[in-house]
N, C-alpha and C positions, 0 to 999 in steps of 0.2 A: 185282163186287168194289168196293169204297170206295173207289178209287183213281184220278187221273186220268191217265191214257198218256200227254198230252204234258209233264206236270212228272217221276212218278216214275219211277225207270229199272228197277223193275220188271216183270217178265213179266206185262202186263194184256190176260186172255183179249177178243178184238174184243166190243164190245157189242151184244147183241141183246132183243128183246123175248121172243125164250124163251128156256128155262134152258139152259146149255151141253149139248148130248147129252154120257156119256161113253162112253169107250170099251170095248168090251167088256175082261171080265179074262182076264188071261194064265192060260195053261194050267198055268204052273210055279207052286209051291205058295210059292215065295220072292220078294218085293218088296221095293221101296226104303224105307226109312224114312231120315228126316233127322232134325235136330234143328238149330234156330239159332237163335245168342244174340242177343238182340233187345232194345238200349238205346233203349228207346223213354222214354213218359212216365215207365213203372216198368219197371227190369231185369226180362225176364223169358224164357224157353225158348219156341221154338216147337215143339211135337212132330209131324209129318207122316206118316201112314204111304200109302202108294199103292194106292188101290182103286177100284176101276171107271174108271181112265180119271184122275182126278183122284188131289191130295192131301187129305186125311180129318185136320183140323188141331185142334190143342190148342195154347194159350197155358199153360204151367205155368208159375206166378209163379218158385217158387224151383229148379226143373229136376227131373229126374227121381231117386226117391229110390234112393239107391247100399245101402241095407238093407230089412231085412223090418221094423222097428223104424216106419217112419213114412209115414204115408199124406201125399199131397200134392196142395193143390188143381189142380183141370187142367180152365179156361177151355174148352168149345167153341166154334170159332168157324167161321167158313165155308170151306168147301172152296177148295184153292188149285190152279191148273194144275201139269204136270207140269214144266211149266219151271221153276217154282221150286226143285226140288229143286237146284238148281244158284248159287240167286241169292247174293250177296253186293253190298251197299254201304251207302249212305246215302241213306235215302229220306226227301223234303226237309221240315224243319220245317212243319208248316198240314196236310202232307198223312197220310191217317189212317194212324197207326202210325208217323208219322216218328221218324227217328234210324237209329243203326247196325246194321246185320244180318251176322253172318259165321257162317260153316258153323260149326258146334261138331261133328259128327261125322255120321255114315252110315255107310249098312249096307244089310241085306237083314234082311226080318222072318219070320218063319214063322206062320201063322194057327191060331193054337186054337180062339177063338171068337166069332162079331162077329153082335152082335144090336143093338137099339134102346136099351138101356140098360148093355150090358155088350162090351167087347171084349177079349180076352186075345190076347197074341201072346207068343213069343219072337224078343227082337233080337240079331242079330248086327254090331257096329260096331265102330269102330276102340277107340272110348272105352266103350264099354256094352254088356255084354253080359250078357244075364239074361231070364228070363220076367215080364210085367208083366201087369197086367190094369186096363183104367181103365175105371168103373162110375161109373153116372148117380145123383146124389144127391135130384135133383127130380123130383115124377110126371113121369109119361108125357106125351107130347106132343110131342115132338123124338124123334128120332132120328142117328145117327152117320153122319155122311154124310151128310143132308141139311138139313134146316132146322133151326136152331140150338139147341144145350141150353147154359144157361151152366154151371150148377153138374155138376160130374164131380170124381172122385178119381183119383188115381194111385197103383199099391200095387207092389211089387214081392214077387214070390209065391216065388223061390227064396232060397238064400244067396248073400252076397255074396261073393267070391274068397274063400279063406284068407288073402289078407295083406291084405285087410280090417278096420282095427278104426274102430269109430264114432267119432266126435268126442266127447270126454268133454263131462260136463254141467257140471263145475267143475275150474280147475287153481287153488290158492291159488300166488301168486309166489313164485318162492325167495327168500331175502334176503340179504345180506352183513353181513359182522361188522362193524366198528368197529376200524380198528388204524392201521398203515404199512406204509409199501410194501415188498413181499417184494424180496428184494436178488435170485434169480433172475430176470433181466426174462426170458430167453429162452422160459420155459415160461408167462409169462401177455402176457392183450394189456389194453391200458386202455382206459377210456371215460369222458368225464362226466360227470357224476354231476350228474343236473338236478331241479332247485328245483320239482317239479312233483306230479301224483297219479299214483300207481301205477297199472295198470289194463292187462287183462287180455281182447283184443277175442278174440269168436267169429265165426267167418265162415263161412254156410255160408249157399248159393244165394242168393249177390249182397247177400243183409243181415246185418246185425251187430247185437250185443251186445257192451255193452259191463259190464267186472265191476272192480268197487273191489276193492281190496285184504282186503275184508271181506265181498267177495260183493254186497255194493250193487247194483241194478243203474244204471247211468250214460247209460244211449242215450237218455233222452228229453233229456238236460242237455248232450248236444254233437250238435246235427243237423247240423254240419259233416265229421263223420267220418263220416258213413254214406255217403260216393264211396268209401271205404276200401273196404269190399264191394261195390261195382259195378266197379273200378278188378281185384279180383281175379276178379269173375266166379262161375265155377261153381265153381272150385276155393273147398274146403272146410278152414279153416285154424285156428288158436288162435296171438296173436301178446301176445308180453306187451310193455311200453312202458311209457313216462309222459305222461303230460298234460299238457301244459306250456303255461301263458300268457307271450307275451315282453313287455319295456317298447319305448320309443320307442328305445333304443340298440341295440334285438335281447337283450336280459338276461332269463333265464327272473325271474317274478317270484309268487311263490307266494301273493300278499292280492290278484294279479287273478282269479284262478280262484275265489274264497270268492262271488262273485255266481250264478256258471255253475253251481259247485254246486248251489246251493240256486235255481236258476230257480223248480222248482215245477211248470210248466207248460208244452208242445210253445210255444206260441204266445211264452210268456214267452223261452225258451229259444231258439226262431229272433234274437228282437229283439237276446239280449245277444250273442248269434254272431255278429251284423252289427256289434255294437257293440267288443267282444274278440275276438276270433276268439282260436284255440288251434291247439297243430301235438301229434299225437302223434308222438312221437320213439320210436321202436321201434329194441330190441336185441336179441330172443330168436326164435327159431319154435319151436313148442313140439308142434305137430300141423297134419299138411300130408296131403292125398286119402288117407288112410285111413293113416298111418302114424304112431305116436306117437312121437315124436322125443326124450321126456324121457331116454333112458337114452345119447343120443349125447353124443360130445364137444363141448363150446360151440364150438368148433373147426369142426367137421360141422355145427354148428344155425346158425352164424353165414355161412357159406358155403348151405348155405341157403337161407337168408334171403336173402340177398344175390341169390340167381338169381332173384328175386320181382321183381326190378327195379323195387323200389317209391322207390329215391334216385332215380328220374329223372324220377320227376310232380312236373314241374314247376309253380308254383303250388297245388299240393294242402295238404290239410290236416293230409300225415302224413310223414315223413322217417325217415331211415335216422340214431342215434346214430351219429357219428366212432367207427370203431373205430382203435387205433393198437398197435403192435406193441412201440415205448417206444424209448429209456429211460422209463421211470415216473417218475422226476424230473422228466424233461423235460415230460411230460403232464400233470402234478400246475403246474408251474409256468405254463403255458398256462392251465391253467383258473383261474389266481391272476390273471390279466392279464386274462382275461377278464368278470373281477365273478364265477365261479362258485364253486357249492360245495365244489365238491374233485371226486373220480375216483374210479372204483371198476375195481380189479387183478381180473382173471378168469381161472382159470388153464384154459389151454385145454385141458386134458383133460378138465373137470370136467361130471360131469351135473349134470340139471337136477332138484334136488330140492326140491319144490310145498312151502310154506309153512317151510320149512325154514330155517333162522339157518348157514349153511354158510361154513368159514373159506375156504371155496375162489372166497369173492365176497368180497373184505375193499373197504370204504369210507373210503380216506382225507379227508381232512377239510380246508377251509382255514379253515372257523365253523364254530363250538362251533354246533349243532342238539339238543336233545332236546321230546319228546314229554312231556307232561304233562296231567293230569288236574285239573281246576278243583274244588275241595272249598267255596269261600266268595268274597265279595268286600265290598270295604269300600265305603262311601258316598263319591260325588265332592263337589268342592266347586269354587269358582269358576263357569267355562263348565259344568261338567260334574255343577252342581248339580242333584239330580235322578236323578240314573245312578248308576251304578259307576265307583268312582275306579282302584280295581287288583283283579286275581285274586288268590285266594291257590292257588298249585299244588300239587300232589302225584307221588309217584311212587311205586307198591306197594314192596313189601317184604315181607320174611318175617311182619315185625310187624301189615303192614296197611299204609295209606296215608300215606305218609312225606312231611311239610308241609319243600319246599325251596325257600321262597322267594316274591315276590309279584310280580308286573308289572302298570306303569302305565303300560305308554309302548307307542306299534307301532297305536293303534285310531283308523280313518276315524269319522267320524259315523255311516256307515253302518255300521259294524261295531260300534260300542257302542248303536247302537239293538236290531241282529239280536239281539248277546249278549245283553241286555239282557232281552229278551222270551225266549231261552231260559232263561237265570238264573231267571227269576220264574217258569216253569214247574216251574224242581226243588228250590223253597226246602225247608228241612230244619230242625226242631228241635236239633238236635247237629253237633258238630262231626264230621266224616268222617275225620280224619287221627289218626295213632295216636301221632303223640308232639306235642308242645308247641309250640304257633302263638307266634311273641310277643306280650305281653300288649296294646301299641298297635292292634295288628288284632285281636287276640281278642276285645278289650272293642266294638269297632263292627262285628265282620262279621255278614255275613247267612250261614250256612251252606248247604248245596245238597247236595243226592244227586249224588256222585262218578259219572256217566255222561258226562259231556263233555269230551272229548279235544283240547288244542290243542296248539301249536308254537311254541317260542320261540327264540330265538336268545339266547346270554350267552356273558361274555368268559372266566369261568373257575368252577370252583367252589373253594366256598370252604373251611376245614378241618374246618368241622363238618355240612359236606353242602349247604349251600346252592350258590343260583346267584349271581353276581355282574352283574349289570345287565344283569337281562334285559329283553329288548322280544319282542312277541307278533308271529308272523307269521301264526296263521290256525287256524280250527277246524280237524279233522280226522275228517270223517264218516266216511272212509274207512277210519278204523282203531277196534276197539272196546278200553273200561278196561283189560282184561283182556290186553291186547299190550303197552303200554307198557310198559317196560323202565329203566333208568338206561343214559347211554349212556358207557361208563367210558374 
């Protein structure tokens, strides 16, 4: 073995110049099998089953699969003593395989079939119970049990329990309406409501995916949450949340997360992580080891959640949203003292239903926010000669794309070069909006194909549908034309 007996506190068989004899095998038809979790360089399962005297070992990155639906890779690696079946600790940094090891389960296996390229068993454990069969993907030349194959699969060959259901492949977020606060506090609890990106993690065997609001995928743009699935392990989960950048005061801040976005790149994306870092702030469980939670009370999903004991990683990249029980005045005025956006009422009976505008999540407000679509922009002048001076926005309607308004104010250097280079990508012959631009911008804009969705803040609208001194906080990839809304 790769290991040295006076540093790791592992069972390392004495060393010898020949290979360990093993021991002959037991008469009974049933043996040990282990499995354990092993936070090494990469999260990954160790599968063990007990033959001839030794352990007959598999490294499977993401653990063994709990349906008939997916095969999974499974590392061979070298035979381990029977001691190990028992090992747990931490084996020391430098030394090979260091980091954490603890039993994930045991059992006794039953032997179906065990050849040089194919072994099938059925296990009986605390946590897994099922027939498997794990089969060699590389020629011939190794063997199982002896000298090493790397490339093997893992399949599981029955069904899994009846209260088995798989982790879905998409949940869209539920959403909340727009109003104030329900005068019954007793039946809802409050939260929050943070200045962030929606987003929507999948967790299953120790890695994640991460899902925009629009299905996006987002995991190469935050490699700080990928401990989020090492931190849960093997359990198999869907957690919905927001993404949240804070400033120097601890204030979420929604034009720091428009870089992280739009990284591009793993490498890019490390640099800006070290440079902002981001916390996702999580409120919902949505599917947790084989049960789909959507149709429970927020009540049940949030309790939950809570036994996940994810509020107490400390320094991690992900936290538990304040839940409070109210008065909702009271939380509504907290989050006014706090620089936030307002709070959102959740009535605790309520399910959870995926893309859905439901009155049973209402979002009070302390700034005016809406979502708008950029149809044109007019030419800058001064500093800003060269560029675009203001948007002109929109927001659908029965008629088509309804022009409310324009904003000049809210844009980094860096944020009017990004737009800038988007802009000039969707220029456009025609104007996009369906009723009358004023003539001041009509006569100098450049028009654009209505595909880019941003966010503004304004203090009121006005009597003929416009906004009232708005300023831009930020693109919004995460949402496409066709969702925005007027927010009344």
């Amino acid at each position: 073995m790769k290991r040295d007996p006076k540093i790791t506190p592992e069972p390392v068989p004495p060393q010898s110049p020949e290979p360990r004899p093993r021991r002959p095998r037991a008469a009974t038809t049933e043996k040990q099998f282990i499995i354990q979790e092993h936070h090494a360089r990469a999260l990954h399962w160790d599968f063990r089953l007990e033959r001839d005297g030794v352990l007959v070992s598999w490294a499977v990155p993401k653990g063994l699969p709990l349906d008939k639906r997916t095969n999974r890779l499974a590392v061979h690696t070298e035979d381990h003593p029977i001691e190990y079946a028992t090992f747990e600790g931490k084996i020391p940094s430098g030394e090979y395989g260091g980091g954490d090891v603890t039993l994930w389960d045991s059992g006794t296996y039953e032997e179906i079939k065990w050849t040089d390229r194919e072994v099938m068993v059925v296990l009986h454990g605390r946590r897994i119970e099922g027939k498997y069969v794990l089969f060699a993907t590389e020629p011939s030349g190794g063997k199982a049990g002896g000298s090493v194959k790397r490339s093997w699969m893992v399949h599981r060959m029955d069904d899994a329990p009846s209260s088995y259901s798989p982790p879905p492949a998409e949940i869209a977020p539920m959403l909340a309406t727009l109003g104030t606060l329900p005068r019954d506090d007793a039946a809802w609890a409050f939260e929050f409501k943070w200045d962030g990106i929606r987003a929507v993690i999948h967790v299953d065997g120790g890695r994640i995916r991460i899902a925009s609001r629009n299905g996006n995928d987002l995991s190469t743009s935050f490699p700080e949450l990928r401990a989020l699935g090492e931190r849960l392990g093997s359990q198999q989960a869907v957690i919905d949340g927001e993404i949240v950048a804070f400033d120097e005061h601890g204030r979420p801040r929604f034009q720091r997360l428009q870089p992280r976005i739009h990284a591009g790149n793993a490498a890019k994306a490390k640099r800006l992580a070290d440079e902002q870092p981001v916390v996702y702030v999580i409120f919902d469980l949505l599917y947790l080891d084989g049960e789909l939670l959507l149709g429970l009370p927020y009540a049940v999903r949030r309790r939950r959640l809570e036994s996940l004991g994810l509020e107490k990683a400390k320094g991690a990249a992900w936290t538990l949203s304040p839940r409070f029980e109210g008065p909702g005045a009271d939380v509504l005025e907290a989050s006014k003292e706090q620089g936030l956006e307002g709070i959102v009422a959740k009535r605790l009976d309520s399910p959870y239903l995926p893309g859905k505008r439901s009155p049973t999540w209402i979002k009070v407000k302390n700034i005016l926010t809406q979502e708008v679509i950029v149809g044109g922009w007019t030419p800058g002048e001064g500093h800003r000669q060269g560029r675009f001076g203001s948007l002109l926005l929109g927001i659908p309607s029965e008629t088509g794309l309804q022009y409310v308004g324009q904003v000049g104010t809210g844009f980094s250097e860096a944020v009017l070069d990004d737009l800038g280079a988007k802009l000039d990508s969707l220029r456009s012959q025609t104007s996009p909006f369906s009723n009358e631009v004023p003539r001041r911008y009509a006569k100098v804009a450049t028009w654009v194909e209505p595909k880019l969705v941003g966010e503004v803040t304004f203090s009121e609208w006005t009597a003929d549908g416009r906004m009232r001194h708005p300023s831009w906080r930020g693109i919004r990839d995460d949402k496409d034309p066709g969702e925005v809304r007027r927010e009344s």
